[in-house]
MITORMAR-871333 format. One record per residue (C-alpha): residue in three letters; y, x, z. Coordinates in steps of 0.2 Angstrom, whole numbers, plus 5000, padded with zeros to 4 digits. Example, Ala and Ser with C-alpha at 12.3 -4.5 7.8 and 13.67 -1.06 7.14 Angstrom:
REM MITORMAR-871333
Ala497850625039Ser499550685036
REM end
This chain:
REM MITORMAR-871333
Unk500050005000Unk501550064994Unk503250085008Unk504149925000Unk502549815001Unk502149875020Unk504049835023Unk503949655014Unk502349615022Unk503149675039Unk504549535037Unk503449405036Unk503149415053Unk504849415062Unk504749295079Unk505249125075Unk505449145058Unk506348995050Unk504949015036Unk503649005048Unk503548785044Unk502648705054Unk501248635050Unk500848475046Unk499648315046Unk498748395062Unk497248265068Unk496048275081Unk494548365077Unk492848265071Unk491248365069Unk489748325071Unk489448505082Unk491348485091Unk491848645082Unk493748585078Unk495148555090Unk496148495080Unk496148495059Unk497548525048Unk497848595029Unk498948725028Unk498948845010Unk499549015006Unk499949104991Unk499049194977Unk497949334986Unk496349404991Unk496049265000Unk496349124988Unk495049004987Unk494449045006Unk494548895020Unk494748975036Unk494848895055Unk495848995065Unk495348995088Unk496248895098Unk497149035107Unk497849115092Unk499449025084Unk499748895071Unk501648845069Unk501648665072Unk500048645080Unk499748635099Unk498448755109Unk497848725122Unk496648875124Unk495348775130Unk495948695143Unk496748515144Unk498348575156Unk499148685144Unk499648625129Unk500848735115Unk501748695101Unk502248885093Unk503648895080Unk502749025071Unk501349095067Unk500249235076Unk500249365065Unk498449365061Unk498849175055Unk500349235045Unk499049375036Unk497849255031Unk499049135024Unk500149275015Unk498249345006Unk498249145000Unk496849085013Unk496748895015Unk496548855035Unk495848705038Unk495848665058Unk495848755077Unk494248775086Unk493748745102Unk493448895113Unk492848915131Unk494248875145Unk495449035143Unk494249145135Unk493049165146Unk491449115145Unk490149165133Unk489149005130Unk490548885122Unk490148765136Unk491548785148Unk492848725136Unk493848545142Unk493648485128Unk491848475126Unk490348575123Unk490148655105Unk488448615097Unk487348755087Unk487248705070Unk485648805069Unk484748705084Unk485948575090Unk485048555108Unk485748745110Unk487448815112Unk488248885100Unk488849045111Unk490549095117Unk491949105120Unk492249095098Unk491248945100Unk492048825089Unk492248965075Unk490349015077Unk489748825073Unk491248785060Unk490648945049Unk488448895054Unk488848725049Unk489748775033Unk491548665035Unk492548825034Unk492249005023Unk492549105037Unk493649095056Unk494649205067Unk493849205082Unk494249345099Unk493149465108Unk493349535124Unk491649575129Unk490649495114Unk491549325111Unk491549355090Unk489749425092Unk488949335104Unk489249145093Unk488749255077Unk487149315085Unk486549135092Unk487249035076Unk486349155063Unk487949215056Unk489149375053Unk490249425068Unk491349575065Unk492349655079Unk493549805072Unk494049955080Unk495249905093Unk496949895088Unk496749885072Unk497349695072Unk498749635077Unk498749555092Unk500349455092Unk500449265096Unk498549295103Unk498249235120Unk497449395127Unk496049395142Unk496149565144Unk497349655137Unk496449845136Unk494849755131Unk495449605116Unk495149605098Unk495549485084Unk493949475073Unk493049385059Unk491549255058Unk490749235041Unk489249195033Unk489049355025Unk489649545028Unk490649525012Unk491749375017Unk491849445036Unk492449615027Unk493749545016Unk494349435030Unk494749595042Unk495549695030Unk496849555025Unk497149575044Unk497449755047Unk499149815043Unk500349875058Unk501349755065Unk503049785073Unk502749645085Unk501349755093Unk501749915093Unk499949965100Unk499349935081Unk500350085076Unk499550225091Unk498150245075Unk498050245057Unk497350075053Unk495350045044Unk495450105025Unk494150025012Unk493049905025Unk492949805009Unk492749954996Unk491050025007Unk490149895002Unk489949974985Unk489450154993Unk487650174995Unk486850235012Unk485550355008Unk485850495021Unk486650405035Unk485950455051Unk485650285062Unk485350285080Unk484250155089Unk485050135107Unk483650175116Unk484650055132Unk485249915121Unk483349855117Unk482849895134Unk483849785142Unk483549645128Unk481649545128Unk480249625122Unk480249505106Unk481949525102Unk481949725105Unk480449695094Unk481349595080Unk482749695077Unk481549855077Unk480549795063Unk482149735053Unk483049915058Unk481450005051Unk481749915034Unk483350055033Unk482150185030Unk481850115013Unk483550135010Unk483450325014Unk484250315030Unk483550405045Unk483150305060Unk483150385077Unk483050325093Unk484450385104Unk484950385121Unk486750365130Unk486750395148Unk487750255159Unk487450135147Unk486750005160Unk488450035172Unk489649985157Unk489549805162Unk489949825182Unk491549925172Unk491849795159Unk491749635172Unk493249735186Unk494149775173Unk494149625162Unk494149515180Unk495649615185Unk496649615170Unk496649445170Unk497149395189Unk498549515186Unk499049395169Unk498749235180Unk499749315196Unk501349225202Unk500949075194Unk500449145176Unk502149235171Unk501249375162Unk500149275154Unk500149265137Unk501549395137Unk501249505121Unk501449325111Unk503049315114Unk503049145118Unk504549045125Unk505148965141Unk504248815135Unk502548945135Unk502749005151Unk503348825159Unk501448755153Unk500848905160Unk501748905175Unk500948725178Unk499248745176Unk499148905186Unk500048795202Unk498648675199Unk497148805200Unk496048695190Unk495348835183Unk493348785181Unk491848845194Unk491749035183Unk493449065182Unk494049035201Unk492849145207Unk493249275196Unk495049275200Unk494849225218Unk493749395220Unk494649505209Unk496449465216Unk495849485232Unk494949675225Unk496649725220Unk497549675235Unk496349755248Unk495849915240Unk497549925229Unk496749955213Unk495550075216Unk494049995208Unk494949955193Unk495150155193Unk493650205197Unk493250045184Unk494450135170Unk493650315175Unk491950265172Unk492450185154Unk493150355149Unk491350445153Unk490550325143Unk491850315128Unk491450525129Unk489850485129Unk489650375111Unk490850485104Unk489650635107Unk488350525098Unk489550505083Unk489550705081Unk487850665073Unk487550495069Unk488550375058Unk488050215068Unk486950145080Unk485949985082Unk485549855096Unk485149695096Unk486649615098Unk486149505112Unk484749515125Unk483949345120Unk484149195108Unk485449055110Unk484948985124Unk484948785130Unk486248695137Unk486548745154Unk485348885155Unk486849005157Unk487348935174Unk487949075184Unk489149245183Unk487449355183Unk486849255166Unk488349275157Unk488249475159Unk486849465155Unk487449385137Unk488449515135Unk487349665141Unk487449745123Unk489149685116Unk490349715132Unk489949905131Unk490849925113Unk492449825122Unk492749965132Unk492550095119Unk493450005105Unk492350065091Unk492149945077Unk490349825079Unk489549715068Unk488249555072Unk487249525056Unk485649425058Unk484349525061Unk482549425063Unk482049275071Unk480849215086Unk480149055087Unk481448985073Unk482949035083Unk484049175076Unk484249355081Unk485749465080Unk485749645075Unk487149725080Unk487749895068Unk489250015079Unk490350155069Unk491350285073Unk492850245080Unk493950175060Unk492550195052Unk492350005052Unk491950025032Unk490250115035Unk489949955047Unk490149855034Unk489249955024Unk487550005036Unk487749775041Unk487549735023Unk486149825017Unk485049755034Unk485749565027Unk484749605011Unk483349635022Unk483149465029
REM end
């Protein structure tokens, strides 16, 4: 991209841009698998996106239409458009709707949402997975192309996994996140759901320029050919089975993904398996800080919450509101009930020790990266599970026992289908170096030709 194109396309996205229209004709949402929150049409232009239908998360901004983040006590109406929605429309996508989401983000099973359950298109008596519920089904169940969905700890990944889908989570900061309602700032992304690698891919890179509304998507030189890699072959990559991913996954999931993993060899790939020590503490790292960062957004009454949106008086007001209520759901309170009082009592010192432990285990993957070009794991321990099976704090870590690590590290991962057990989809999941998203793309779209 040449200097007068990045300049134009950082216009676009000044805050509160009088050309940011509101859009119009927004209806409640009406599926059969209670993936919208509310549908709408809104077109772009001519771009590489034209001809694409897109649902956009309910905690990312549509101007004109209200978010509620999952929850029934705050309602939004944005004047503009998050940046990420601004992208899509200027590369000529079509979005048709908001989707549900778990209450605020977290959760990872789509059930906790106020708004109702999400249903699996795949197996309806089974949820759909979380928190990108809504987008998971809406893509499953073929009502949109692709959706934008957010991943602190697996969120894109986790619904891709269950549904039977793509789930593509870039190297962090490499998306704007601008007029995104952020759980955790250190840990968020912006990512893609799709039906194949090619549609997630071309997605993302529509997505990745810098953004002078989030200066963090400047401290690296953004993703270059995600989509181009797909026409690079992979004889010669060195692949690396986490030898702790698959043994802390079921015996016929690890199994699954093996067997479909083994197929790269055909490919002239050479498959290891590979081990990285204080893998199994990432999620005790994971959970304080995610927990932490999120009582400190939710602290005296909510006035950092939702911060790097910008958002106005009338953000913070709704905010302010629901956070004097503490109606937050069963999960939720006890997470910030614990975590305030962790920071209060020990004055942050676990969210250090937290934040020291990540940056031994980021050292860690990135000496694996010194010789490998990815690694695999099944992208979550088990299949989509049934309604309510997920009932406690312990199960959802559990979900995210093999995504959340890739949070904290920031390297870009990929959920492509990756087997079956008894008829219910398995997620392989496909990690890169750190901007090397393209050879994710790459390594995730030759194992799609194997199933």
């Amino acid at each position: 991209m040449d200097a007068e194109t990045f300049q134009e396309r950082l216009n676009v996205f000044e805050a509160a841009d009088p050309d940011h229209d509101p859009v119009e004709g927004v209806d409640d949402g009406d599926d059969s698998y209670n993936a919208f929150r509310y549908r709408f049409r809104a077109s772009g232009g001519d771009g590489a996106l034209s001809g694409y239908n897109v649902a956009i998360k309910d905690n990312i901004a549509v101007a004109g239409v209200p978010m509620h983040c999952g929850s029934r006590e705050i309602e939004y109406i944005s004047p503009y458009h998050a940046t990420a929605t601004a992208n899509l429309l200027a590369e000529g996508a079509t979005l048709l709707g908001t989707t549900n989401m778990d209450k605020l983000a977290y959760f990872t099973t789509g059930e906790t949402c106020d708004f109702g359950p999400t249903k699996n298109p795949e197996v309806t008596d089974r949820v759909a997975g979380g928190s990108s519920s809504g987008s998971g089904a809406a893509v499953a169940g073929g009502l949109v192309d692709a959706a934008l969905g957010t991943d602190t700890g697996g969120s894109v990944r986790i619904p891709a996994a269950f549904c039977g889908i793509v789930g593509f989570k870039p190297t962090y900061r490499s998306v704007s996140r601008f007029g995104m309602v952020d759980l955790a700032p250190s840990l968020d992304h912006v990512g893609t759901l799709a039906r194949s690698v090619e549609t997630a891919a071309r997605v993302l890179e529509s997505l990745t320029d810098p953004d002078v509304h989030d200066p963090s998507t400047y401290a690296t030189a953004p993703p270059q050919g995600i989509l181009e890699a797909l026409k690079e072959p992979v004889a010669g990559l060195q692949v690396g089975l986490l030898k702790e991913g698959f043994d802390r996954s079921s015996d016929r999931v690890a199994t699954a993904v093996r067997e479909t993993a083994a197929g790269l060899s055909e490919f002239d790939c050479s498959v290891d398996e590979v081990s990285a020590p204080g893998y199994t503490g990432t999620i005790d790292a994971l959970t304080t800080i995610e927990s932490c960062e999120f009582a400190t957004l939710l602290s005296n009454n909510g006035h950092l919450y939702g911060c790097g949106t910008g958002y106005s008086e009338s953000w913070r007001q709704a905010v302010s509101e629901f956070v004097s209520k503490g109606e937050y759901g069963e999960h939720l309170e006890e997470s910030i009930l614990i975590n305030s009082h962790l920071l209060r009592t020990t004055e942050g010192e676990q969210y250090v020790a937290a934040q020291n432990a990540r940056r031994e285990f980021v050292r860690t993957i990135d000496r694996l990266f010194q010789t490998y070009d990815a690694l695999i794991t099944p992208t979550t321990p088990m299949t989509a599970p049934e309604f309510g099976e997920v009932a406690s704090v312990d199960d959802l870590l559990y979900t995210e026992a093999n995504t959340g690590p890739f949070n904290l590290t920031g390297h870009p991962a990929i959920s492509v289908p990756g087997g079956e057990v008894d008829g219910l989809p398995v997620g392989l999941q496909v990690v890169a170096d750190w901007n090397a998203d393209g050879t994710a793309t790459r390594l995730a779209s030759v194992v799609e030709s194997l199933g």
